[in-house]
C-alpha angles and dihedrals in degrees: 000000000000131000143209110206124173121251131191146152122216132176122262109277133172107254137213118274102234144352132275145181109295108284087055085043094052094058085041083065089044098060090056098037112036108066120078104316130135123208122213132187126215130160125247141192122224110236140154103247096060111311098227089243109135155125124219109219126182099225109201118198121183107248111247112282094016115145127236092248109096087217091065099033131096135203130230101198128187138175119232128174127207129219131188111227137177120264098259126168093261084073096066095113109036083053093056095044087059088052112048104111092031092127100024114255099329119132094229127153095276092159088059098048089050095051080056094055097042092048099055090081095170096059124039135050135214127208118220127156105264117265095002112165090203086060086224114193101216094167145358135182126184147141129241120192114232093216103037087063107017084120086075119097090228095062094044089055098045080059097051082053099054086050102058110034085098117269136199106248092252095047092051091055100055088043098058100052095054084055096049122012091023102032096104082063094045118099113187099217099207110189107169118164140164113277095252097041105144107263085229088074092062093070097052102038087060104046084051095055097051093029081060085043087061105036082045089058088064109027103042110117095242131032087231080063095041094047085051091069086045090103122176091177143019121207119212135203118187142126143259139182106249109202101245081237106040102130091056091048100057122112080024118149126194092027117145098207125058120230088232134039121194113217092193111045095211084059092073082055091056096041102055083044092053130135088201135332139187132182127204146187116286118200089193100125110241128175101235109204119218100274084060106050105108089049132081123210105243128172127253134208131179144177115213113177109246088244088073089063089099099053091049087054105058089030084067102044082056089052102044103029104043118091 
C-alpha cells in the first residue's frame, strides 16, 4: 500500500533542551521546522528491503570543547536519511535497547515481548538510516493485541505490572477490564524512539501505523488475524516529568513551570483524548539536567478509545506540519 511521508532538509539549529505541554512543544517544532527548509511529497511503497520511506535531515552537534557563544561554536553536520522498514529478526537488538526501561526496573520477559513485536510484520514499522551498514534502530510504533497474545509470558507479566503499580479503586476497574473481559479489543500501541529523533517522523509513523490497522482488518489470511486489528481501544504506556510540587500548584496563575512535561509531544495529544489516565512513581535511576530539577520522571499510562484515532490524527499533523 502506498504511502505519502513527509521529507525535508533543514540547516543545522541549537535545539531546546526538553519537552513540554503543547504550547512548549509547539515552539519545540518550531525550532525544527521553521528556518529554510522546503518540504516535498512523494509516494512510497513499503517493502523489506527499505521501504523508501524517509526523510533527509540535516542533524548539527556542536564539535568537543566547543563555548555557548555562536560566535565561538562550531558545527559538525551530517546528513542522515531515514527509511521505514518492516520489524525482522535482524532488529532484535535495536528493539530491545529502545525498551529497556519500558516497564521501569522490573526483570520481565523483554526478549519475548520483542519477538512479538518483530513477528507481527503487517502491522508495525521500524525506523533505521538508509543504507546503514551498522542496521541502527532509531524508532519503532506498533500495536500488539492484549487477547491475541495474552498466552506469552510477556504479556502476562505486563499485566501483573499495570496491577500493581497502586490504583485508585475506579481506574482499576476500568483497567482491569480492558486487560481481561475487553483484552481481545485492546490493542497496546508501543512508539519508542531515540531522544533527538526529528519531530516530521512522528506524522508519518502514525499514520502508518492506523492506516496498516485498518488495511490489516481486510487482508490478513484468516478472519481470527483480521478481528484481531479490529481494536475498540490502545492502551499507552509512556512517561512524563510531574512538577514535585504539582497538586499545590494546581488553579495557579502567573507560574513559570508546568506541573506536567510531556516527553513525547504526541503524548499531550493522548492525554487530553483520553478515556482515563494515571500516572505513577518509576525507580528506574535518570540524570535530570538543570531545567528539570524540580521534576521527577513518572510513568504514564493511558487508555484512548480507538474512535479518537482520528482527532489525534489531525491534532498531530497541526502540531508537526505547521510552521
Amino acid at each position: 500500500m502506498p504511502r505519502k511521508p513527509t521529507k525535508c532538509r533543514q540547516s543545522p539549529r541549537h535545539l531546546p533542551l526538553t519537552f513540554s505541554p503543547f504550547f512548549r512543544t509547539v515552539a519545540l517544532v518550531a525550532s525544527y521546522c521553521k528556518a529554510s527548509h522546503q518540504i516535498h511529497e512523494s509516494i512510497f511503497h513499503k517493502k523489506s528491503p527499505p521501504n523508501a520511506a524517509g526523510i533527509n535531515h540535516t542533524l548539527g552537534q556542536k564539535s568537543e570543547g566547543s563555548e555557548s557563544s555562536d560566535e565561538d561554536s562550531s558545527e559538525v553536520v551530517a546528513q542522515a536519511d531515514f527509511a521505514f522498514f518492516d520489524p525482522k529478526p535482524d532488529d532484535f537488538h535495536g528493539v530491545k535497547v529502545l525498551l529497556q526501561t519500558y516497564l521501569d526496573n522490573k526483570l520481565w520477559d523483554l526478549s519475548g515481548f520483542v519477538d512479538l513485536i518483530l513477528g507481527q510484520t503487517t502491522v508495525g514499522t521500524v525506523v533505521k538510516i538508509e543504507d546503514d551498514e551498522d542496521n541502527g534502530v532509531f524508532s519503532f510504533i506498533t500495536a500488539l493485541n492484549l487477547g491475541r497474545y495474552k498466552g506469552h509470558k510477556c504479556i502476562m507479566e505486563l499485566k501483573e505490572f499495570l496491577r500493581g503499580v497502586g490504583l485508585e479503586k475506579d481506574i482499576k476497574d476500568s483497567l482491569r477490564l480492558l486487560l481481561g473481559e475487553e483484552a481481545q479489543n485492546v490493542g497496546l500501541l508501543v512508539s519508542q524512539r531515540v531522544v533527538n529523533l526529528p519531530p516530521q517522523l512522528l506524522s508519518p509513523l502514525y499514520d502508518a501505523l492506523f492506516d496498516e490497522i485498518s488495511w490489516a482488518t481486510e487482508d490478513e489470511a484468516t478472519e481470527e488475524c483480521r478481528s484481531s486489528f479490529c481494536f475498540k481501544f490502545f492502551l499507552l504506556i509512556s512517561r512524563i516529568y510531574k512538577h514535585k510540587n504539582a497538586e499545590q500548584r494546581k488553579g495557579r496563575r502567573g507560574d513559570i513551570d508546568e506541573a506536567i512535561i510531556f516527553v513525547k509531544p504526541e503524548d499531550e495529544i493522548f492525554h487530553k483524548l483520553s478515556l482515563w489516565s494515571f500516572s505513577f512513581p518509576l525507580h528506574t535511576e535518570h540524570v535530570a539536567t538543570h531545567e528539570l530539577r524540580s521534576y521527577r520522571l513518572m510513568g504514564l499510562v493511558m487508555a484512548i478509545e480507538a474512535g479518537k484515532v482520528s482527532t489525534f490524527r489531525k491534532e498531530l499533523h497541526s502540531l508537526i506540519d505547521e510552521p
